[in-house]
C-alpha positions in Angstrom: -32.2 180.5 -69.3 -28.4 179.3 -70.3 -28.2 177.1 -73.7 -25.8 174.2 -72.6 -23.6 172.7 -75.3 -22.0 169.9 -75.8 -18.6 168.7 -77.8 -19.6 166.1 -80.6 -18.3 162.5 -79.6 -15.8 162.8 -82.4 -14.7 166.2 -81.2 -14.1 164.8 -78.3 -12.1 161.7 -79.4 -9.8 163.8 -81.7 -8.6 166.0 -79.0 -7.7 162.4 -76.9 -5.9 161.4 -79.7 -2.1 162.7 -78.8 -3.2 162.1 -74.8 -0.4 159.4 -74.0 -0.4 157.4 -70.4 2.3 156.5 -68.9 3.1 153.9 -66.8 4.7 154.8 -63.3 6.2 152.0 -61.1 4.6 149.6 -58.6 6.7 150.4 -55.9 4.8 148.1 -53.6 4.8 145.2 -56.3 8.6 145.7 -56.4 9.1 145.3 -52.7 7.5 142.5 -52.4 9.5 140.9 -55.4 12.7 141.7 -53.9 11.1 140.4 -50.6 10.5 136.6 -51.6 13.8 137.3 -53.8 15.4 137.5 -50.2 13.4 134.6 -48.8 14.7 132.9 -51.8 18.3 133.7 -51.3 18.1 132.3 -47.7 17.2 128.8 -49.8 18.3 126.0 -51.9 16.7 126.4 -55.4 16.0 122.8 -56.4 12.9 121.8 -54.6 11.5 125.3 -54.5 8.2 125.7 -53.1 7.1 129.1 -53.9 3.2 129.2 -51.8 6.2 128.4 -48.6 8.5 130.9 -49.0 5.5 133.0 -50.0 4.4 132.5 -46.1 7.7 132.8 -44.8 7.8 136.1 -45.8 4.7 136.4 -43.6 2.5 139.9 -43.2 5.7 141.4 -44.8 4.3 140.1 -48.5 1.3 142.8 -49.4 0.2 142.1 -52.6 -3.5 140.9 -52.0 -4.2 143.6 -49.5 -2.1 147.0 -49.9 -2.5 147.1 -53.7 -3.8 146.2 -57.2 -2.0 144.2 -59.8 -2.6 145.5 -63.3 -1.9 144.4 -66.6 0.9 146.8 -67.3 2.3 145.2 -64.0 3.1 141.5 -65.3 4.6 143.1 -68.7 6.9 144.6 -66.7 7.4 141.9 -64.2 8.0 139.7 -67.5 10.4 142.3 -68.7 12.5 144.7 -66.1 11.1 142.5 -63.3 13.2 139.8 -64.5 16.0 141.2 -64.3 15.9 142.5 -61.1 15.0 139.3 -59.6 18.4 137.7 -61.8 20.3 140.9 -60.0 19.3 140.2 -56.3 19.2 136.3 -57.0 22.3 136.1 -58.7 24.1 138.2 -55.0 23.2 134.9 -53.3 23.3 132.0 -56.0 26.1 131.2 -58.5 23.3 131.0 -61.6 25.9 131.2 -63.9 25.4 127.4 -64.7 22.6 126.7 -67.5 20.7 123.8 -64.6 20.4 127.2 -62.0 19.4 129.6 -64.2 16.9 127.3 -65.9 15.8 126.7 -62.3 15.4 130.8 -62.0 13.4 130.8 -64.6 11.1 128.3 -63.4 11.2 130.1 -59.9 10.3 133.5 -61.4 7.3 132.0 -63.9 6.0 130.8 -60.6 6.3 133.9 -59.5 5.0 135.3 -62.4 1.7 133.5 -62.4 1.2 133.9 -58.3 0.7 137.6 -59.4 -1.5 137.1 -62.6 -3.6 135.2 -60.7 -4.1 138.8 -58.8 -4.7 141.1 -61.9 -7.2 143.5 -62.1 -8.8 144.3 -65.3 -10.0 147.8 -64.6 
């Protein structure tokens, strides 16, 4: 009969120790930012109601069915994300007045909390 042995829980932690993770883009979440970034364009941006252009956008807009929103998702939504939406905004609107980009800002935190509401914690 084979002895089985086991690595001590501390053994096991130090060799995790140098193990990094590394974060690899939601392509999914990104399409459908640059999707209601689109529906956006196609609008005025005073008034903005984000749950309609949310169902104009239709089945096109995936993110409660094809994937998972995770934590690391919103920082980089609140990071990188921003600036993309800006980028693809800013191809339609003039934002370069302080009142627009204010209301980009208020867009996008919208936005923002429409996919926190979705986060997983696993």
């Amino acid at each position: 009969m084979d002895i089985v042995t086991y690595d001590s829980m501390e053994s096991i932690c130090n060799s995790l120790e140098n193990v990094k993770l590394v974060y690899s883009l939601n392509l999914k979440l990104i399409r459908d930012i640059d999707l209601i970034c689109s529906e956006i364009c196609n609008r005025e941006l005073s008034d903005l109601d984000i749950y309609d252009v949310c169902v104009s956008c239709g089945s096109d807009l995936t993110y409660d069915q094809e994937y998972t929103v995770y934590d690391a998702d919103i920082k980089w939504m609140k990071t990188e994300g921003f600036k993309r939406f800006l980028s693809n905004l800013a191809i339609k609107h003039d934002i370069s007045d302080i009142n627009k980009y204010n209301l980009c800002i208020n867009i996008y935190a919208q936005i923002l909390d429409l996919f926190s509401i979705q986060v997983s914690t696993e």
